[in-house]
VEXGU-484912 format. One record per residue (C-alpha): chain; residue in three letters; x, y, z; residue number from 1. Coordinates in pm, 1 decimal, decimal comma. Each point is the difference from the previous one (the first is absolute). Layout:
N
+--------+--------+----------+----------+----------+-----+
! chaine ! residu !        u !        v !        w ! num !
+--------+--------+----------+----------+----------+-----+
!      A !    ALA !        X !        Y !        Z ! NUM !
...
+--------+--------+----------+----------+----------+-----+
//
This chain:
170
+--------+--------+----------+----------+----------+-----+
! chaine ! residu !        u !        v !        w ! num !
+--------+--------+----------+----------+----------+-----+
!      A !    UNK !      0,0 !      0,0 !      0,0 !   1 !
!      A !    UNK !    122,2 !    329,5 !    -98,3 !   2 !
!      A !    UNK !     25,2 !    258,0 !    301,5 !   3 !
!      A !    UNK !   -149,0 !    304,5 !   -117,8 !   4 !
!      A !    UNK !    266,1 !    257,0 !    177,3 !   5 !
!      A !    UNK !    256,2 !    -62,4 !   -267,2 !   6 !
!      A !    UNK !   -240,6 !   -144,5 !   -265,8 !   7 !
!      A !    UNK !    -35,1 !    204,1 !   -335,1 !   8 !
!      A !    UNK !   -326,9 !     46,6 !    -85,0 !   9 !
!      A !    UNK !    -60,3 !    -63,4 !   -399,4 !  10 !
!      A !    UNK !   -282,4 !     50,2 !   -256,3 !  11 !
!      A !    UNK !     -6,1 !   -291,8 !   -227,9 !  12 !
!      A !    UNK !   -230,8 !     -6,2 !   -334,0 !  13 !
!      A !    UNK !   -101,3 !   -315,8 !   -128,2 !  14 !
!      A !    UNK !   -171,0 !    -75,1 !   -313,9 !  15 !
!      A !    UNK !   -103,3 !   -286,6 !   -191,3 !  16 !
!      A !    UNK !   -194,4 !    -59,4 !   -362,6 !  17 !
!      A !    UNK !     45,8 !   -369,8 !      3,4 !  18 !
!      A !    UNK !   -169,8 !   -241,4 !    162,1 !  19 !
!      A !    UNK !    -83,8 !    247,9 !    223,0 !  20 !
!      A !    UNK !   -160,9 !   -138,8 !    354,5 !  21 !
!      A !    UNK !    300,4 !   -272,5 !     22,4 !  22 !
!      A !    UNK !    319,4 !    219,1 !    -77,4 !  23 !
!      A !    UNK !   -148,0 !    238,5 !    246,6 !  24 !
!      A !    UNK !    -57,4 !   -200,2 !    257,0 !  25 !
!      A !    UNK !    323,8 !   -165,7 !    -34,3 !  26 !
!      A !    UNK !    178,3 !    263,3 !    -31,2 !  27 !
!      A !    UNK !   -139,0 !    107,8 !    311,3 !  28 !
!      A !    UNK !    145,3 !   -303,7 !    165,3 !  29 !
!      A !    UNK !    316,1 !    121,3 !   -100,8 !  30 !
!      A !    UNK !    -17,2 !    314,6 !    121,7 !  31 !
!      A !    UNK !   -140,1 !   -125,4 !    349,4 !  32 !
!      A !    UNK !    330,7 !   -219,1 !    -38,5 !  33 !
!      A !    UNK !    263,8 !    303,9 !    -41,0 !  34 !
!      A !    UNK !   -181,7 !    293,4 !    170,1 !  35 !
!      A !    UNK !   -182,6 !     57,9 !    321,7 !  36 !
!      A !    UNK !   -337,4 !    188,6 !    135,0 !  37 !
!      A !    UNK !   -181,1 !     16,9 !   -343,4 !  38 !
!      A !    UNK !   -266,5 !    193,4 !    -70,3 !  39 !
!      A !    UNK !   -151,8 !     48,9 !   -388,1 !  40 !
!      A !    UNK !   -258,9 !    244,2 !   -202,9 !  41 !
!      A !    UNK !   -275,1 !    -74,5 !   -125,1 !  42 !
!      A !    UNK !     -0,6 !   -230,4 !   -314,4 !  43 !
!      A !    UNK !    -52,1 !    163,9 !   -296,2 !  44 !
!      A !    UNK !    -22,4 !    -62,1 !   -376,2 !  45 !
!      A !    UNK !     85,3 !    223,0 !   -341,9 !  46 !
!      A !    UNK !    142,0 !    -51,2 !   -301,1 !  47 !
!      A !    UNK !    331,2 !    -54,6 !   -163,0 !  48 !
!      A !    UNK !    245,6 !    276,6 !     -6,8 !  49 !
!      A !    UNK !    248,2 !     37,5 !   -307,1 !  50 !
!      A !    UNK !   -133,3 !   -344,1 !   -135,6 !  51 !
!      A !    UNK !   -317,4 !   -138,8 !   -119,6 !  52 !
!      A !    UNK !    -94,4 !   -296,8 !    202,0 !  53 !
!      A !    UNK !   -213,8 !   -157,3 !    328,2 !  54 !
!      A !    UNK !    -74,0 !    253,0 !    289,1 !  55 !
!      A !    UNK !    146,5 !     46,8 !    309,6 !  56 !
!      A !    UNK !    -78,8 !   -102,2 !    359,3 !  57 !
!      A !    UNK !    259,4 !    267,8 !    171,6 !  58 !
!      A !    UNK !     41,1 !     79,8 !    397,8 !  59 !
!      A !    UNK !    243,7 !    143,9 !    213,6 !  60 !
!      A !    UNK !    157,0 !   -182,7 !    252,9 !  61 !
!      A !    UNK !    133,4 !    208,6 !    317,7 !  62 !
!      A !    UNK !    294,3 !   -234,8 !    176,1 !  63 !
!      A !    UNK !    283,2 !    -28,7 !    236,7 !  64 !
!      A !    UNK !    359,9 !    -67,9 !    -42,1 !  65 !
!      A !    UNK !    357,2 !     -9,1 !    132,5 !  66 !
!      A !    UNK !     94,8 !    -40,2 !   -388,2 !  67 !
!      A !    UNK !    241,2 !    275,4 !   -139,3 !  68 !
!      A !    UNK !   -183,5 !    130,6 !   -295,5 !  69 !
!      A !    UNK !    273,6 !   -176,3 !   -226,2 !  70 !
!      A !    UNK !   -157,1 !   -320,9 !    198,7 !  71 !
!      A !    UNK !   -369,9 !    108,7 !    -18,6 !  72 !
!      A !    UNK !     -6,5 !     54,4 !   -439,9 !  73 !
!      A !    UNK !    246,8 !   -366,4 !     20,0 !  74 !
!      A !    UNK !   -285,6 !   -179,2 !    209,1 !  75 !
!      A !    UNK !   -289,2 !    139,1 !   -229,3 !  76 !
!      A !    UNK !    190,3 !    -45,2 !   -300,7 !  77 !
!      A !    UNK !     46,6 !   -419,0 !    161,9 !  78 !
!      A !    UNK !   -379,0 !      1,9 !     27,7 !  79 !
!      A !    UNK !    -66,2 !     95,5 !   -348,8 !  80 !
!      A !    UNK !    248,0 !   -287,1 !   -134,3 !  81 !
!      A !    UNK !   -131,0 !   -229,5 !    202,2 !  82 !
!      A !    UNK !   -321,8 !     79,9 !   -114,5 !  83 !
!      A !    UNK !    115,9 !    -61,2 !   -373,1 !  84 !
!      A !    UNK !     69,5 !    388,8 !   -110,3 !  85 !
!      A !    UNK !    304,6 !    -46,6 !   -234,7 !  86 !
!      A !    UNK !    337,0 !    229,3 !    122,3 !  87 !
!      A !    UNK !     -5,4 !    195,0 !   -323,3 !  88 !
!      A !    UNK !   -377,4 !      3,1 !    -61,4 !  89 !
!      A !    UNK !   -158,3 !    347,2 !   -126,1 !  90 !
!      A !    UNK !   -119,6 !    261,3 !    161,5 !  91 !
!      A !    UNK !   -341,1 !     34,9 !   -195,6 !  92 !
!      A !    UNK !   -117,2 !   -397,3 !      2,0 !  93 !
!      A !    UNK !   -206,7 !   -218,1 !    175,0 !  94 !
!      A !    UNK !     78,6 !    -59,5 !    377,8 !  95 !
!      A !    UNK !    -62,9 !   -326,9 !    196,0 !  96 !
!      A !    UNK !    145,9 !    217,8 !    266,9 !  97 !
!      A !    UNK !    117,7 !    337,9 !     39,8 !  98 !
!      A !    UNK !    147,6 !    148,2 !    277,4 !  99 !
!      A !    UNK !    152,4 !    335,3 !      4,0 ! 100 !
!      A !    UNK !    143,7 !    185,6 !    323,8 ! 101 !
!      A !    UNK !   -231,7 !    314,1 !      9,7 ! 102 !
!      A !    UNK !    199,8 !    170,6 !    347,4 ! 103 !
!      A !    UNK !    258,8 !    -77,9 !    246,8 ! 104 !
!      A !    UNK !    -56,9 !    161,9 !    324,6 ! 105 !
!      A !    UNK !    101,6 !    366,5 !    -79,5 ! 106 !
!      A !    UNK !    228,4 !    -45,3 !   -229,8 ! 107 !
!      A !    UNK !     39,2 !    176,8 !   -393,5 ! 108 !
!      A !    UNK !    240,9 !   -145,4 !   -229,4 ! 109 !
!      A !    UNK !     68,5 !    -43,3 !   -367,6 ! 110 !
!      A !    UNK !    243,7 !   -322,4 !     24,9 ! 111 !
!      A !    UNK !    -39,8 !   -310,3 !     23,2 ! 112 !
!      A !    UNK !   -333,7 !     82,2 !    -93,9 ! 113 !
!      A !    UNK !   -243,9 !    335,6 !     55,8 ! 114 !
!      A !    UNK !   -181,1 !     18,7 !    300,2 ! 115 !
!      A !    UNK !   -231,2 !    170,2 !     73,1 ! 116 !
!      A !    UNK !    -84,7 !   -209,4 !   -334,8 ! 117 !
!      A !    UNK !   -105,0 !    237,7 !   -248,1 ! 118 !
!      A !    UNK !   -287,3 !   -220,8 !   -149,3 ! 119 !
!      A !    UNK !   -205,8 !    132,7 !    374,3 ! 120 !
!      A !    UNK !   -109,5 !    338,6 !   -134,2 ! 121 !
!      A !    UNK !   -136,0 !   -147,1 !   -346,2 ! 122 !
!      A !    UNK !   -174,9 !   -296,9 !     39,5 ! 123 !
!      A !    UNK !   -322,8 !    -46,6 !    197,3 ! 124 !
!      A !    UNK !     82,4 !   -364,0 !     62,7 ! 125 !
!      A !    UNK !    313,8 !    145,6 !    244,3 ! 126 !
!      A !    UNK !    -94,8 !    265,9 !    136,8 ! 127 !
!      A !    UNK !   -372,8 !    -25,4 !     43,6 ! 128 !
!      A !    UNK !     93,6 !   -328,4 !    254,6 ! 129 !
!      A !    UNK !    347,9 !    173,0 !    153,8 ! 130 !
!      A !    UNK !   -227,7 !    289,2 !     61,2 ! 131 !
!      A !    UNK !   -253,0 !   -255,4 !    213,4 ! 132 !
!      A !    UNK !    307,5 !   -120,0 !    214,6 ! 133 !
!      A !    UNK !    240,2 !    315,8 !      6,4 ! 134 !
!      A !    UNK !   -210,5 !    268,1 !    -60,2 ! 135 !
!      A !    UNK !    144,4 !    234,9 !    249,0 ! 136 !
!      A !    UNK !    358,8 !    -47,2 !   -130,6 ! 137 !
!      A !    UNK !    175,5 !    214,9 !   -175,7 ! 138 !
!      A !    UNK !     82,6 !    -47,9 !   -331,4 ! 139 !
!      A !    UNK !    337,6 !    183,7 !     21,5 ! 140 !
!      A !    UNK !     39,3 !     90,6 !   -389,1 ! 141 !
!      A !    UNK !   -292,0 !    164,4 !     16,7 ! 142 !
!      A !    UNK !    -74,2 !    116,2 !    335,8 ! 143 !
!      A !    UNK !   -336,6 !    -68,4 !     -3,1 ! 144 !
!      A !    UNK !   -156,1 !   -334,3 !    213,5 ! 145 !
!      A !    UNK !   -100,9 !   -311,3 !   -191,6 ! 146 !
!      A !    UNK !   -377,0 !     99,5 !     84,8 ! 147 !
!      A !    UNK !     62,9 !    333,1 !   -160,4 ! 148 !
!      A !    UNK !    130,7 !   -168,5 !   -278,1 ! 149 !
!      A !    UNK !   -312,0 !   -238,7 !    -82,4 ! 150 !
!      A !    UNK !   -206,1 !    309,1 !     25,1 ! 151 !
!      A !    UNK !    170,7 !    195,1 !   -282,4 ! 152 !
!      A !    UNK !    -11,0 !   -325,8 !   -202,8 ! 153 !
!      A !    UNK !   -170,3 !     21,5 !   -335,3 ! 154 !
!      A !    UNK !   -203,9 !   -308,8 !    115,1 ! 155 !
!      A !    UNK !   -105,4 !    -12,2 !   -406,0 ! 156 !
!      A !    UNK !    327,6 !   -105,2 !    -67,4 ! 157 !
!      A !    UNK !    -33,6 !   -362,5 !    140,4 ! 158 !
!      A !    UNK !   -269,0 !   -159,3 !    108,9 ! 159 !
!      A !    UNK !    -21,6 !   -228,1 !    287,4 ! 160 !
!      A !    UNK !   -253,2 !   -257,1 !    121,7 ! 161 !
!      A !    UNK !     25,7 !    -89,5 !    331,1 ! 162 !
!      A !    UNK !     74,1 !   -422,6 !     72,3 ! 163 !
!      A !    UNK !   -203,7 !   -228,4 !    218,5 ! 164 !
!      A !    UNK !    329,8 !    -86,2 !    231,5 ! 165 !
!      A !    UNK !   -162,1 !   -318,8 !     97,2 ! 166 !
!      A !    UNK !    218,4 !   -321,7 !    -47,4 ! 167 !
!      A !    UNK !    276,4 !    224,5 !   -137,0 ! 168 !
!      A !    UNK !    127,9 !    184,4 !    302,9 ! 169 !
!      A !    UNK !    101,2 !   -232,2 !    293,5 ! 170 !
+--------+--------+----------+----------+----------+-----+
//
């Protein structure tokens, strides 16, 4: 168990277009395996960005961790392989399982990879469920909180329909 005085607190989003209800729930094994005091969004589902192809179920998953962030992307990066995503598949494709490091306690970086993840402030499936865990934080590029943030949202842009979590969450 991870004791939460020295424990980073991280914002995890996790996505999936295929086979949807197992490779969430699974993945959510594995998360429950690496990461401690979980606590997710609402479930919600929208359409394929960049590519044409099966919608979305997308959440946000608010964790614990004494991982470095070099060790937190390495263990989400270990989920998605084990969960068949290939090391140099694209960007804009179908996802069994996607998981992308949204925030790392406080920190902003650009290297090894941008956090506060730039992907927050323009689509609905991040930041409408970071905004339902975190919504008092501060998103520090901006200055404004994640709540403020979903309110300014063209809501247009990207629909979402909220997910029965039943079965899936566990």
């Amino acid at each position: 168990m991870v004791s939460s005085e020295s424990a980073a607190i991280v914002y995890i989003g996790v996505g999936s277009n295929t086979d949807r209800v197992c490779n969430v729930k699974s993945g959510i094994r594995a998360l429950r395996e690496n990461f401690a005091s979980i606590r997710y969004s609402q479930i919600y589902e929208s359409a394929s960005v960049g590519f044409v192809g099966r919608d979305f179920y997308n959440f946000v998953v608010e964790a614990q961790t004494h991982f470095s962030l070099g060790e937190a992307i390495a263990a989400l990066k270990n989920i998605e392989l084990a969960h068949g995503r290939l090391p140099d598949e694209q960007r804009f494709a179908p996802k069994r399982l996607d998981l992308d490091l949204l925030l790392y306690n406080d920190v902003v970086c650009e290297s090894p990879i941008p956090i506060p993840r730039p992907e927050i402030t323009y689509n609905a499936f991040v930041l409408k469920p970071l905004a339902e865990l975190a919504g008092e934080r501060m998103h520090l590029p901006t200055r404004k909180t994640y709540n403020e943030l979903w309110q300014q949202y063209d809501k247009s842009k990207q629909p979402l329909s909220l997910v029965d979590p039943e079965g899936i969450l566990i």
